[in-house]
MIMINU-908140 format. One line per 8 residues: for each residue x, z negated, y of C-alpha. Coordinates in steps of 0.05 Angstrom, whole numbers. Example, Ala and Ser with C-alpha at 12.3 -4.5 7.8 and 13.67 -1.06 7.14 Angstrom:
BEGIN
246/-156/-90; 273/-143/-21
END
This chain:
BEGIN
-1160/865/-325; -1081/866/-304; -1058/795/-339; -995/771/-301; -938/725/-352; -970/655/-321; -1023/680/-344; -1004/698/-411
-964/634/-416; -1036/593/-411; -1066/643/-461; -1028/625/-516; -949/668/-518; -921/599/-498; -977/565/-535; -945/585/-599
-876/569/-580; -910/492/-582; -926/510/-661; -855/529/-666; -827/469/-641; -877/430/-689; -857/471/-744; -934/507/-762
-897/576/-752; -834/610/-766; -786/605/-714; -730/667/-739; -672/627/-754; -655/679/-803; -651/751/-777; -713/783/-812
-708/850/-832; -708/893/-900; -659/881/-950; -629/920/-1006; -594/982/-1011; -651/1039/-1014; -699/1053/-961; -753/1098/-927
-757/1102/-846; -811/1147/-812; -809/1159/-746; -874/1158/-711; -906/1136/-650; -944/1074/-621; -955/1024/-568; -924/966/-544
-951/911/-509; -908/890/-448; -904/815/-410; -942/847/-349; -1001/868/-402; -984/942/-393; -988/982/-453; -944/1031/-465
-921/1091/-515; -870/1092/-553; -838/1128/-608; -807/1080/-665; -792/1071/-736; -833/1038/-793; -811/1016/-862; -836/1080/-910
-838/1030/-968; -885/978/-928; -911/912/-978; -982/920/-938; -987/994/-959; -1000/998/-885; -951/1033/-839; -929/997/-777
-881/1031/-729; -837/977/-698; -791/969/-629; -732/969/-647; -743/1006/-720; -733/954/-778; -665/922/-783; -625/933/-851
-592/878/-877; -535/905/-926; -481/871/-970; -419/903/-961; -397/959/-1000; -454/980/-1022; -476/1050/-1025; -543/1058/-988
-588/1111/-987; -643/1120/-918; -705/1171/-929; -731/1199/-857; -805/1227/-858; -815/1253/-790; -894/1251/-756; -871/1273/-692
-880/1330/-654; -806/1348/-650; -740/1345/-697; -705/1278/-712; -647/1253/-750; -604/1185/-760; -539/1174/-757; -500/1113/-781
-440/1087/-731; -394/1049/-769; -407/1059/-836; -366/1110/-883; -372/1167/-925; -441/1188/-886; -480/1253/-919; -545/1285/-907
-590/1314/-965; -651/1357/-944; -717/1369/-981; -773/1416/-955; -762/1444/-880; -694/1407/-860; -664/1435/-799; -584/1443/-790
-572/1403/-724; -512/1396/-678; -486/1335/-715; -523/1324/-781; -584/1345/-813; -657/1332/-776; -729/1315/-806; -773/1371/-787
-837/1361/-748; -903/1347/-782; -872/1305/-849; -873/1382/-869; -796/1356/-901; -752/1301/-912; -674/1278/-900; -637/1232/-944
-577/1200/-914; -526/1172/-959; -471/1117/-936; -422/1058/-950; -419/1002/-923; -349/992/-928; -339/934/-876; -377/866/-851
-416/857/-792; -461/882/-736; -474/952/-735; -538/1003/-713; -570/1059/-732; -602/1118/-679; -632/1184/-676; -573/1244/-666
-628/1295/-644; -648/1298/-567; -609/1229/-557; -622/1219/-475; -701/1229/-495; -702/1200/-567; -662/1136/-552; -697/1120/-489
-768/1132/-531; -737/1073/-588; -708/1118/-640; -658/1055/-659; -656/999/-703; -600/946/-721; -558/938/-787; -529/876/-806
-475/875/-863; -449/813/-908; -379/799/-921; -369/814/-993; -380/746/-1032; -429/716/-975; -460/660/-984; -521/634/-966
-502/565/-963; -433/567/-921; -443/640/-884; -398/665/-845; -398/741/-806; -328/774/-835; -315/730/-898; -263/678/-868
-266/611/-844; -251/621/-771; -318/662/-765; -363/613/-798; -435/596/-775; -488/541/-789; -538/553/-847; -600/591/-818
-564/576/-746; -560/660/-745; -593/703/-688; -600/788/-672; -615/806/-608; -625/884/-595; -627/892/-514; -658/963/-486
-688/985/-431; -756/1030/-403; -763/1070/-353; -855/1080/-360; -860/1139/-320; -816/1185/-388; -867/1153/-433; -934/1165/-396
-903/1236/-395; -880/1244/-463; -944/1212/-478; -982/1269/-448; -943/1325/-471; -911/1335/-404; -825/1342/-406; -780/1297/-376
-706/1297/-333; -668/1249/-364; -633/1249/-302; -675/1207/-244; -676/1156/-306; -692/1088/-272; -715/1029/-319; -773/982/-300
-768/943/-368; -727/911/-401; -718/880/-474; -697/833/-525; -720/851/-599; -773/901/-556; -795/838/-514; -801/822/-447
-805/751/-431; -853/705/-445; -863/745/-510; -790/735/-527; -805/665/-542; -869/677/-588; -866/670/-659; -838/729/-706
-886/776/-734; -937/756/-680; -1001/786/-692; -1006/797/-616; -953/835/-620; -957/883/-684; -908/931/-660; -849/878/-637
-844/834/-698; -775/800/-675; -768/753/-625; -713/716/-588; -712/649/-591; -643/619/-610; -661/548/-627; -596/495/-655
-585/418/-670; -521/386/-635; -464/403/-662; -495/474/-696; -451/541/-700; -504/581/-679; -491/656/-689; -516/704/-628
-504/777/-661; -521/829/-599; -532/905/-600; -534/944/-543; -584/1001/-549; -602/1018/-480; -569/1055/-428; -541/1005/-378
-498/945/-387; -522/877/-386; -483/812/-383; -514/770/-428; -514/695/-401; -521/637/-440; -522/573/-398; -493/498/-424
-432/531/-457; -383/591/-466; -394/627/-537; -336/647/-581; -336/715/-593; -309/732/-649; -315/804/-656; -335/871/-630
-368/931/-660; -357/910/-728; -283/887/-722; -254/820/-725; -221/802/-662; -155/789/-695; -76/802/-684; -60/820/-764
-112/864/-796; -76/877/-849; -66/804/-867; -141/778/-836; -146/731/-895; -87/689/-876; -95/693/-806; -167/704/-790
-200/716/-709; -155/688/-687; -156/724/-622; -231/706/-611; -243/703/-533; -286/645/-500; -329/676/-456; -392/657/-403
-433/708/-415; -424/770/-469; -428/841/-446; -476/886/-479; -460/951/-473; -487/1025/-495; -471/1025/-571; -428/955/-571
-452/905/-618; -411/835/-618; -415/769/-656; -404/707/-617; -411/636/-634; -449/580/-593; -445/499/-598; -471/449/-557
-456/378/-555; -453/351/-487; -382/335/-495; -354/305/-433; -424/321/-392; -409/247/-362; -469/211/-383; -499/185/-451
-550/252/-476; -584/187/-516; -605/137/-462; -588/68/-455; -559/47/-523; -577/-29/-502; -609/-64/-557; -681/-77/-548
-688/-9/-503; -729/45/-525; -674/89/-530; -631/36/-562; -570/69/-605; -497/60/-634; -443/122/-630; -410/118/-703
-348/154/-703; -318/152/-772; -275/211/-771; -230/206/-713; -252/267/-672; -291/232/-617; -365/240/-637; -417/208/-672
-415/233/-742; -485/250/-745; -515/265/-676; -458/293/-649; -458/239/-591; -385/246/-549; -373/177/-564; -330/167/-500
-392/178/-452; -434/123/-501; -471/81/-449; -449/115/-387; -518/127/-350; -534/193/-319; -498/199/-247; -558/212/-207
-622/161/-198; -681/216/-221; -731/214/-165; -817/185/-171; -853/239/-202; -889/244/-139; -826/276/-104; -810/332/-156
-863/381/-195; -842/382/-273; -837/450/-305; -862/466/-369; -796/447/-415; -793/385/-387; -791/327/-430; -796/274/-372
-735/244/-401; -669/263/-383; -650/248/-451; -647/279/-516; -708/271/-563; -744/221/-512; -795/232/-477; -825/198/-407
-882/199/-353; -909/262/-331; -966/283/-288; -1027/307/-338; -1010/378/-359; -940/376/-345; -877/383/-397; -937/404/-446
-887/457/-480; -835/404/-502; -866/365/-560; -806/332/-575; -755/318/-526; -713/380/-532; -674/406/-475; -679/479/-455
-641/525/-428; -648/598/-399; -609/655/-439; -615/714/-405; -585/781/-368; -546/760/-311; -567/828/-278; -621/794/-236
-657/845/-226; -661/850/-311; -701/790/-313; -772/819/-287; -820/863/-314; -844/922/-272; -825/873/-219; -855/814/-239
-818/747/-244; -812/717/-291; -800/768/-345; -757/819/-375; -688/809/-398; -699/734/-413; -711/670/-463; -688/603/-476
-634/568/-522; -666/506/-543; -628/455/-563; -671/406/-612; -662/334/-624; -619/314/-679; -675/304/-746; -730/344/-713
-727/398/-766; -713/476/-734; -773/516/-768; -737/566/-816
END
């Protein structure tokens, strides 16, 4: 049976997002991956499951060193969270039926150590065939932030098959508790407001072949899926670690409270490029490819990103990762987010600004728009059909009248909106729309707690 997303959506993939949003499953607030500053990758091969219920084969990475004892091969491979510089050491066992190797853009003083049958490639050493030998890759990582990792054997075939994973570094002296992405006050983020997404694309026909020993040209390469974290939408917004989905554990679901510095770390793993759209607000990128975007390097301390860019929608591109940060507050949106702050009302409320700068100091209410009343008269239910986000309520946290089954993926008033490629076409899978290329960013009512 060929399951279509709507379908999928009443199955259960959206189903869980309504456990997210009541907090009875992990939402990803932190980027999950494996931390330390030793570890084993084999390369192997698998399936994934796609949003128009094709499966299809892939070839991956799974942690060597797994706490099930079980391998699981993963799309992308396992992200590597690092502190920076610290020297790290990566073991490759290869399964497949051909040569591969890793490199490591971005980080310094990269060697490669052999054991068994290692083969001398063009740019470092490879992993033979068969696990009959192993490579050990040795680096620093001498600098903060976003960074990847990828096979250097057979790169237009190996990439395209998932040979990839992210790396994210720490500013030396991070902390938990006040993070920020290069160690300085200008790029500073919300606690656990801190989100990886890895876009890529498929083109089915090079795996079906690859899958049946068959070669492939590279060349008449023409995608039909496309990715965040190795999911097509609706899947992006199911929980991490899904056991639906045992060979995409990450998802993509940026969530943040009013007022939040959410971090959006991208990697661009695929071959195309794809404007990354984020609607209700311009991010503030605040640097590319593991540099801070900022006019004194040499004196970053004292002067910090202080060229970070505004921007509409961030470009991913082939091997570009970036760090931007997103807030929302509904500054100057011309209406009161709250409702009716009359007393007596049900959405009866006070703007308390006690520092000066124009919003309430807790929900992040522009105080100037208290009271002012949406500037449109919302139509009977009977003239409009609901979608799913839909709270009923124009405002945030409320809730209001909907026909039975309507709004039933909003539990608590939150307002939604799409995040996705602004390549149109991006945003289907094997032409089916909805899908691809897409998610949400959902902004949740102040003291409705974000599942961590």
């Amino acid at each position: 049976m060929r399951w279509t997303p709507l379908r999928k959506i009443g199955m259960g993939v959206l189903g869980a997002l309504v456990s997210v949003l009541l907090g009875g499953v992990p939402a990803g607030a932190q980027v999950p991956g494996l931390t330390g500053n030793s570890f084993s990758l084999v390369a192997t091969n698998g399936y994934i499951q796609n949003g128009d219920g094709n499966n299809l084969f892939f070839w991956g990475f799974a942690d060597g060193n797994p706490p099930s004892g079980t391998l699981q091969v993963q799309y992308p491979g396992p992200t590597l969270i690092l502190n920076q510089g610290d020297t790290v050491t990566v073991t490759l066992t290869n399964w497949l039926g051909e040569p591969v190797s890793l490199l490591f853009p971005g980080m310094d003083n990269v060697t490669a150590t052999p054991s068994g049958n290692g083969i001398r490639g063009i740019l470092t050493w490879e992993a033979p065939p068969a696990g009959a030998g192993t490579v050990t890759y040795t680096f620093t990582a001498s600098r903060p932030g976003t960074f990847y990792y990828q096979s250097g054997t057979n790169m237009d075939k190996q990439l395209e098959m998932g040979l990839f994973g992210a790396i994210v570094v720490r500013p030396a002296g991070f902390d938990p508790a006040a993070p920020t992405v290069y160690g300085d006050n200008t790029t500073a983020y919300t606690q656990d407001r801190e989100y990886l997404l890895v876009t890529s694309e498929m083109d089915d026909r090079y795996h079906n072949r690859v899958e049946r020993g068959e070669k492939i040209d590279t060349t008449t390469f023409f995608p039909t899926y496309w990715f965040f974290n190795g999911r097509n939408f609706p899947d992006t917004m199911g929980p991490a670690g899904a056991a639906f989905l045992p060979a995409q554990p990450y998802n993509a679901l940026p969530m943040l409270h009013p007022g939040d510095k959410m971090l959006l770390r991208i990697v661009g793993m695929g071959r195309d490029q794809h404007p990354m759209h984020h609607h209700a607000n311009h991010s503030l990128i605040v640097g590319w490819e593991g540099q801070p975007l900022t006019s004194d390097p040499a004196n970053f301390a004292a002067v910090g990103a202080d060229l970070a860019e505004l921007a509409f929608s961030v470009l991913s591109a082939p091997g570009r990762t970036s760090e931007s940060i997103y807030t929302w507050t509904g500054k100057e949106l011309g209406w009161d987010i709250y409702g009716d702050p009359t007393p007596g009302t049900p959405t009866e409320h006070t703007c308390n600004d006690g520092n000066g700068d124009s919003y309430d100091d807790v929900t992040w209410e522009w105080c100037p728009d208290h009271g002012v009343p949406p500037p449109t008269i919302i139509p009977a239910i009977q003239e409009w059909e609901p979608g799913v986000f839909f709270s009923g309520s124009p405002f945030l946290g409320q809730k209001g009248p909907l026909p039975p089954g309507a709004g039933s993926l909003n539990t608590d008033g939150s307002f939604f909106h799409i995040f996705h490629s602004h390549t149109e076409k991006e945003m289907t899978t094997n032409d089916v729309f909805p899908g691809g290329m897409m998610t949400f960013t959902v902004v949740v009512p102040p003291g409705v707690p974000i599942p961590e």
